[in-house]
C-alpha positions as CSV (number, residue, x, y, z in Angstrom):
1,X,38.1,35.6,43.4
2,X,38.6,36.0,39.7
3,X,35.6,35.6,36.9
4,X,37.7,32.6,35.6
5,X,37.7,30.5,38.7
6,X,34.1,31.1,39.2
7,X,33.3,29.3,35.6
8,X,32.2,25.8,35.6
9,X,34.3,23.4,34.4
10,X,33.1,21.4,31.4
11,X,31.5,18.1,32.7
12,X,33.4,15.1,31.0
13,X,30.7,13.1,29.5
14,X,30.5,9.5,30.6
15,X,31.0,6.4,28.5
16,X,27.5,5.8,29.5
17,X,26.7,9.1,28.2
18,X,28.7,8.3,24.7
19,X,26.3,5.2,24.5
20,X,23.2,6.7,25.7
21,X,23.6,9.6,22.6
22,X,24.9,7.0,20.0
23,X,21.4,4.8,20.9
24,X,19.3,8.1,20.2
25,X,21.1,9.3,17.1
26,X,20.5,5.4,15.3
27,X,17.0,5.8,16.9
28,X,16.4,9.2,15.1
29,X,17.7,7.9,12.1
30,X,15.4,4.4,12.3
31,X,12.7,6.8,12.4
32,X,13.8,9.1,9.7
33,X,14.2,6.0,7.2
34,X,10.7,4.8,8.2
35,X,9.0,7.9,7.9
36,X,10.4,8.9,4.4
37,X,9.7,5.3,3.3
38,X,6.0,5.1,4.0
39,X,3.1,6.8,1.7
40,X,2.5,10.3,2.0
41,X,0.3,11.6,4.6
42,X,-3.3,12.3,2.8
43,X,-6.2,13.6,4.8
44,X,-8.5,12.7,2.5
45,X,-7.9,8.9,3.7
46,X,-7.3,7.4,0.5
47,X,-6.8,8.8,-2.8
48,X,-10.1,8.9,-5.0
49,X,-10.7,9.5,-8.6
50,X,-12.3,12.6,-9.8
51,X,-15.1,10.3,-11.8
52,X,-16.2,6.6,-11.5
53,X,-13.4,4.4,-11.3
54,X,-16.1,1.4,-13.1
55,X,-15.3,3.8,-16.2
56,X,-12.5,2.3,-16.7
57,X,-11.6,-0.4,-14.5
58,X,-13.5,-3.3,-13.8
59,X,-14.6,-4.0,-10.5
60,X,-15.4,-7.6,-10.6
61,X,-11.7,-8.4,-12.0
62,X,-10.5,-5.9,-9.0
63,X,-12.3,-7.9,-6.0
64,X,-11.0,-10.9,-7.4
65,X,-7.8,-10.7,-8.7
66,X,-6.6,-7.9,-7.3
67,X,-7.9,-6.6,-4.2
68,X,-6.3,-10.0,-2.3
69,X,-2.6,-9.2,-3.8
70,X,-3.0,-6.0,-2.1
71,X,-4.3,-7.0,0.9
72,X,-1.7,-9.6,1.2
73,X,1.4,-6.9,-0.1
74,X,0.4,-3.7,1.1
75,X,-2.4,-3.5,3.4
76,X,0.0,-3.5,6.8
77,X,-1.0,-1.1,9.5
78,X,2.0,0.9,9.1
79,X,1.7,2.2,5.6
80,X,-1.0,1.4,3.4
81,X,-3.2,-0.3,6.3
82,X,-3.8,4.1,7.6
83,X,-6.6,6.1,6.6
84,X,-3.3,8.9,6.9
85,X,-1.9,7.3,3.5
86,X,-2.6,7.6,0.4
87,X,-4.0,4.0,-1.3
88,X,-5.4,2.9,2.1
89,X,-6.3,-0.4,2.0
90,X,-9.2,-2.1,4.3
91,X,-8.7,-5.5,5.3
92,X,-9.1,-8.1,7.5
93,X,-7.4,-8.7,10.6
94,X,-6.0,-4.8,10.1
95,X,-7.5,-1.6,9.3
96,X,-11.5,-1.6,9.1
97,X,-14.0,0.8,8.4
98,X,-16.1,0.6,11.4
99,X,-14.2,-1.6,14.1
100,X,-15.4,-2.9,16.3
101,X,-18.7,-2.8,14.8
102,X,-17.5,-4.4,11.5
103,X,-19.6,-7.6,10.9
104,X,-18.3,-10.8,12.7
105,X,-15.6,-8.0,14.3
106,X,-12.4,-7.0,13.0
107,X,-11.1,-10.5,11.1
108,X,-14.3,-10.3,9.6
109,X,-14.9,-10.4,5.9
110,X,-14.8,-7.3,3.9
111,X,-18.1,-5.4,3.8
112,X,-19.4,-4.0,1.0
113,X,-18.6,0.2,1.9
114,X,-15.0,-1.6,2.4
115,X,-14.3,-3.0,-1.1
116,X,-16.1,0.2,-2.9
117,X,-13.6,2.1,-0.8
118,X,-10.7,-0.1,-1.6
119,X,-11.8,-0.2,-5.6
120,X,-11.5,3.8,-4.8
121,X,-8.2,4.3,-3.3
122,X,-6.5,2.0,-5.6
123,X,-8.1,3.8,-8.7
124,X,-6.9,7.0,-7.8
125,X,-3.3,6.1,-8.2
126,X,-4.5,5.4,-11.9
127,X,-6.8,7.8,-12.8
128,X,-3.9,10.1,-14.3
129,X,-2.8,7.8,-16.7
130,X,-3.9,7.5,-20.0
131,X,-5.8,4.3,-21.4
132,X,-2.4,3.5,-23.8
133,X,-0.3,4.5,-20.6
134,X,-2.1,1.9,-18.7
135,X,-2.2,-1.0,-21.4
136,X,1.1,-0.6,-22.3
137,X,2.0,-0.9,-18.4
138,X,3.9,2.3,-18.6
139,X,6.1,2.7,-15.4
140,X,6.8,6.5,-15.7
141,X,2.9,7.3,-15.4
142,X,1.9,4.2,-12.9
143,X,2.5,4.8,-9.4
144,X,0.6,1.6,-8.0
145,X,3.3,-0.3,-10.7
146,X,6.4,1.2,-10.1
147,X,6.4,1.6,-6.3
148,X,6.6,-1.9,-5.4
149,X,8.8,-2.8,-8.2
150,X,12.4,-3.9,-7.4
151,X,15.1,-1.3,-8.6
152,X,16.6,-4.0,-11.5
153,X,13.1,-3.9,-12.9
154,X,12.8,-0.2,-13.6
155,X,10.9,0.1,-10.5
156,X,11.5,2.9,-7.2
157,X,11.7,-0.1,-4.2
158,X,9.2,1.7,-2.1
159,X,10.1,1.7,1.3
160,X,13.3,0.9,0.9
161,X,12.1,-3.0,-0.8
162,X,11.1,-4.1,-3.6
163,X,8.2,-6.4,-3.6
164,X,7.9,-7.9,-7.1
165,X,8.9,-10.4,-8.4
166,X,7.9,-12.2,-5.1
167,X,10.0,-15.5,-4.3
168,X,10.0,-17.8,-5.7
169,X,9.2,-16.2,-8.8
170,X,12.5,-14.4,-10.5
171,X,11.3,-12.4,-13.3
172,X,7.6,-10.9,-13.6
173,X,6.6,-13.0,-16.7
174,X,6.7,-15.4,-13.7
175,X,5.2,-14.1,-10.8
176,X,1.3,-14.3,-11.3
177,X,0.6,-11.5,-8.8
178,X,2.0,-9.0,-11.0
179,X,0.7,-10.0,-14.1
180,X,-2.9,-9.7,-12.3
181,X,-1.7,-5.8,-11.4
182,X,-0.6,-5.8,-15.5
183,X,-3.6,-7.3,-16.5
184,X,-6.4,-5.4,-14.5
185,X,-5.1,-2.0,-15.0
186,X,-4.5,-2.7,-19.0
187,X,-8.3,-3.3,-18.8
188,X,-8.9,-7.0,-18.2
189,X,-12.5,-7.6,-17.4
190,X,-14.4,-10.4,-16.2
191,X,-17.1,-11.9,-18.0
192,X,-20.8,-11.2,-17.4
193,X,-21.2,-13.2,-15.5
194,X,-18.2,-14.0,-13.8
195,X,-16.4,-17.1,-13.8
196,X,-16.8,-19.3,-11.5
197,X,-13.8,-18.4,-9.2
198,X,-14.9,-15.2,-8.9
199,X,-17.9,-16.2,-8.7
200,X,-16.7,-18.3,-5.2
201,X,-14.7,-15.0,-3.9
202,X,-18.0,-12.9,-3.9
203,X,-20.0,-15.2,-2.6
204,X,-17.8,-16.0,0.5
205,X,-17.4,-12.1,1.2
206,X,-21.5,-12.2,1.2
207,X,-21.2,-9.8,-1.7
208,X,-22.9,-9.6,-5.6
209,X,-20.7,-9.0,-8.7
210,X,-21.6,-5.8,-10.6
């Protein structure tokens, strides 16, 4: 018998086959996409400035005005909701410091350690930027702007979408959520003492304006 008969023919693949590779390529490539579009892994969990955020940002303005579009944008499980990311958010219903032990369990309010944590995280993005860079809402040096921003606003779509403007709002002088990001990291502050919506947002999270 001759070496050529004893080779093995090449086994014709199978439509089933065909299918069963296509399904795993697009499944590799769904994974890819997701993967590059999330934060960056940080083991640190959460990025942290190198002094006191309260130096210059206010805290009271964040809990109020900015913490909740956060929590409502960017605080799902899969990106910003992980201690693995960079700007990890804690929130309720999602990612908690201490769950289940959290007060009143995971939908619980915030506790304290969680918002000082969150004030953190967010900070860190900033911390880098200069004080004109951050009144001047200056793009090129303002990660925690330009991410979310859609592409036709000068911003990077992060993830693959681009959050603001938020519908129904079509341009950003419109859409209040924005302008509260704009606002707090040019250096808005609330009053001493706050007004009284803030005033209403502390006291429902059981917590005491600085």
């Amino acid at each position: 018998m001759s070496l050529s008969t004893c080779k093995r023919r090449p086994r014709r693949r199978s439509g089933s086959d065909a299918r069963v590779r296509r399904f795993a390529f697009a499944l590799v490539a769904v994974v890819v996409v997701t993967l590059t579009g999330c934060p960056a892994i940080d083991p640190k969990q959460g990025l942290a400035t190198t002094g006191s955020p309260d130096s210059f940002l206010d805290y009271n303005q964040f809990v109020c005005n900015v913490e909740p579009v956060l929590i409502r944008r960017c605080s799902y499980l899969a990106c910003h909701g992980s201690v693995d990311h960079a700007l990890r958010l804690y929130s309720p219903g999602k990612l908690r410091q201490d769950d289940p032990g959290t007060r009143n369990g995971r939908d619980g309010v915030l506790t304290d350690s969680e918002v000082e944590l969150n004030f953190q995280s967010v900070s860190g993005l900033l911390f880098d930027a200069t004080a004109t860079q951050r009144a001047q809402a200056d793009l090129r040096h303002l990660p925690l702007l330009v991410k979310p921003l859609k592409a036709g606003f000068g911003g990077a779509e992060h993830a693959g979408v681009g959050i603001f403007p938020a519908y129904p709002a079509q341009t950003l002088a419109d859409d209040a959520e924005w302008q509260a990001l704009v606002a707090w990291i040019g250096g808005a502050k609330q009053p001493s003492p706050v007004d009284a919506a803030c005033a209403q947002v502390f006291l429902l999270m059981g917590l005491r304006p600085r």
